[in-house]
N, C-alpha and C positions, 0 to 999 in steps of 0.2 A: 420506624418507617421514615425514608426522607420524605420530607415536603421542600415544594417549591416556594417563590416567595414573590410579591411584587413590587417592586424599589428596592432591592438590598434588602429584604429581610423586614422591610417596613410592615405588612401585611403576610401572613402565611397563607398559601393554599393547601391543604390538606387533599394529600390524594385519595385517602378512603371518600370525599364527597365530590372526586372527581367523575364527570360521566363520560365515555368517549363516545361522541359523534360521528366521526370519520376519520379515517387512518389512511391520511394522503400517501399514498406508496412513493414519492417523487422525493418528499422533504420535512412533511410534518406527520404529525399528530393533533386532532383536534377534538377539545375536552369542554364541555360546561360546566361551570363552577356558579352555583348562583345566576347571577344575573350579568355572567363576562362569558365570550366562549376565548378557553386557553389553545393558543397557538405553539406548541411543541416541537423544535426543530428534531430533524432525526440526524443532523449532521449540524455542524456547529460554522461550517465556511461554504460558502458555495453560491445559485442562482436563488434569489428570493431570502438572502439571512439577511436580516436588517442588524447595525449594530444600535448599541444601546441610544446613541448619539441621533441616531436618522429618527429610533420609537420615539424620545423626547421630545424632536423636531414636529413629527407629526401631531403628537400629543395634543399640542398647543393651538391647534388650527383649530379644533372645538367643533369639529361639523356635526350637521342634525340625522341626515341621511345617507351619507356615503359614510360607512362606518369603517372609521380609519382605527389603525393602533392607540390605545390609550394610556399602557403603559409596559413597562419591561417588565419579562420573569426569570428570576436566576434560581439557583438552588442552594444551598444552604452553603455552600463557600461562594458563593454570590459568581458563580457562572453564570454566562447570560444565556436560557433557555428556547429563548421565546419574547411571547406579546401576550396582551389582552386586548380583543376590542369588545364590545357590548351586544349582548347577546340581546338578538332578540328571534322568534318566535314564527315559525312557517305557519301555525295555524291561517287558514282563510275565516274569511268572512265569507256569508253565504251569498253577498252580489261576487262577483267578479272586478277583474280591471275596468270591466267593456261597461257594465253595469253601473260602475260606480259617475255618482252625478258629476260633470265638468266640473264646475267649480270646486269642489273636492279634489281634483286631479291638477287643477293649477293649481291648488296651495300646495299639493306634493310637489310639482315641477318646478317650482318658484324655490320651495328648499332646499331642489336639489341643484339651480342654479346657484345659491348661494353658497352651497360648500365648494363647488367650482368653482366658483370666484377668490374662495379664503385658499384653493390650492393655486390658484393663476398668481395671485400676490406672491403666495411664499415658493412659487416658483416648482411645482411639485406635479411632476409631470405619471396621470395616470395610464397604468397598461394592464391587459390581462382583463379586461372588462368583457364577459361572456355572460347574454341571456341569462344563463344559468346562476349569475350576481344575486339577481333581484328576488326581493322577497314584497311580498302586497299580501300584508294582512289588514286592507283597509289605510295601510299608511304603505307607504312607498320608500322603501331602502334598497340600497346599493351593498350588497355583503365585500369585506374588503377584500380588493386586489389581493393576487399574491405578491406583485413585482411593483414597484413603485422607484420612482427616481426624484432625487431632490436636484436640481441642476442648478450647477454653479455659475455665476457671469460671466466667465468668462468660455464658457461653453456655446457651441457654435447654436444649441436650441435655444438661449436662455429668453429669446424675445420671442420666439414662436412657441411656449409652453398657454398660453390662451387659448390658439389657433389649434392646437394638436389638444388639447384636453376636449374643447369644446366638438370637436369633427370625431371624437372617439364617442363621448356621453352618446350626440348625437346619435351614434348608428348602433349603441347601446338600446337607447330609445327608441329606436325605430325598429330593431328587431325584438323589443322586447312585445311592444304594441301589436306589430303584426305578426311575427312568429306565432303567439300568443293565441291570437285571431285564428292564424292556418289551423295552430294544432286542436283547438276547441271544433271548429268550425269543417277542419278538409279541404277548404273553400283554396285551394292554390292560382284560381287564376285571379281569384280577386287580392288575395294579398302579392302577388307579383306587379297586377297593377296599380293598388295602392302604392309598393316600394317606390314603384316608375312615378307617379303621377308625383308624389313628396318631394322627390329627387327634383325633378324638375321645377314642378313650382318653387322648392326654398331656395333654387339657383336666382332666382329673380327676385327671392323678397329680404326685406332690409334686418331681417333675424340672423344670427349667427348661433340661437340655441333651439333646439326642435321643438323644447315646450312652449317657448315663446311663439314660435310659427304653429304650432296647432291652435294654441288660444286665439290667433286672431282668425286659423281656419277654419274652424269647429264653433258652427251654431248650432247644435242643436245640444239636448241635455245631456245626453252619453253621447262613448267611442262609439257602442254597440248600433243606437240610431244612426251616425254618421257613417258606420261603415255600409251600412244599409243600405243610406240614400246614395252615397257610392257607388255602390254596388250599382245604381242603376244606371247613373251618368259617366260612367267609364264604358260600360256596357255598348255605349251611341256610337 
């Protein structure tokens, strides 16, 4: 039976302990192996194939929450397959997002500022960021993009990859928060005027990352309180 491998052959994966998860119909195959989920192209050139070169590049950035590529997978004449990034775990916790106390929620939002920051540096510009990303099983992860750009200096983005990472996270964050909120909840006019009220307050305040602007606008323990009292003073 072929196995796959990751480095050249440095580590085998065995497919008899391969699990498949999802069978992107667009470009991959996606499998758990232990404690990695395997990234499987179904075609070997095209939109979203990383070459070996871009997975090392990312490798290196070493983020906590946004879980980028970790390494290459080839096949036993060392084609290059695929990725691994770090598998982790849809299980919930039994509070919720809304539930979970602030302070808990800016140590998530603080780590996931910082792997923005370690992709602003190395110039790595994300896309493809849909609600649908996130995982919150009491910790806060970013599942990886499919599409991702390394951009070069001389490219006409290469100074605005800060500006364009952070205005994407953001409305990641913002829809993951109140989408979230609607779909528990129903409540559509209160999350259309939360979207509204956010919008506009963060246009005036001196944050350019949304977790930063809710920590300084969220007094009270939880989202779920705050959407609350919200709820009543949007209402006026």
């Amino acid at each position: 039976m072929e196995n796959y491998y990751i480095r050249d052959n440095a580590f085998p994966i065995l497919k008899k302990d391969m699990k498949l998860i999802k069978n992107g119909k667009e470009h991959a195959k996606f499998y758990r192996y232990q404690d990695l989920m395997v990234k499987l192209y179904h075609e070997k050139e095209g939109a979203g194939i990383l070459s070996k070169e871009q997975i090392q590049y990312l490798e290196d950035l070493s983020t906590n929450r946004i879980l980028l590529p970790i390494s290459y997978v080839t096949d036993e004449s060392q084609t290059e397959e695929g990725y691994t990034i770090p598998f982790v775990s849809k299980k919930e916790e039994q509070r919720s997002l809304f539930q979970t106390p602030v302070a808990d929620l800016w140590e998530e939002l603080a780590l996931v500022k910082e792997d923005i920051e370690r992709m602003n540096d190395a110039h790595v510009l994300l896309d493809c960021l849909e609600e649908d990303r996130a995982i919150f099983n009491g910790k806060l992860y970013v599942k990886s993009p499919d599409y991702y750009q390394i951009i070069a200096s001389n490219d006409s983005l290469f100074s605005r990859v800060p500006v364009l990472n952070y205005a994407r996270i953001n409305q990641f964050l913002r829809t993951l928060v109140l989408y979230r909120y609607f779909q528990e909840s129903g409540d559509y006019r209160t999350y259309a005027s939360l979207f509204k009220y956010w919008e506009e307050k963060k246009v005036d305040s001196p944050y350019s990352y949304l977790g930063d602007f809710l920590k300084a606008e969220v007094t009270t323990s939880t989202m779920e309180e705050y959407i609350s009292e919200k709820k009543k003073t949007l209402k006026r």
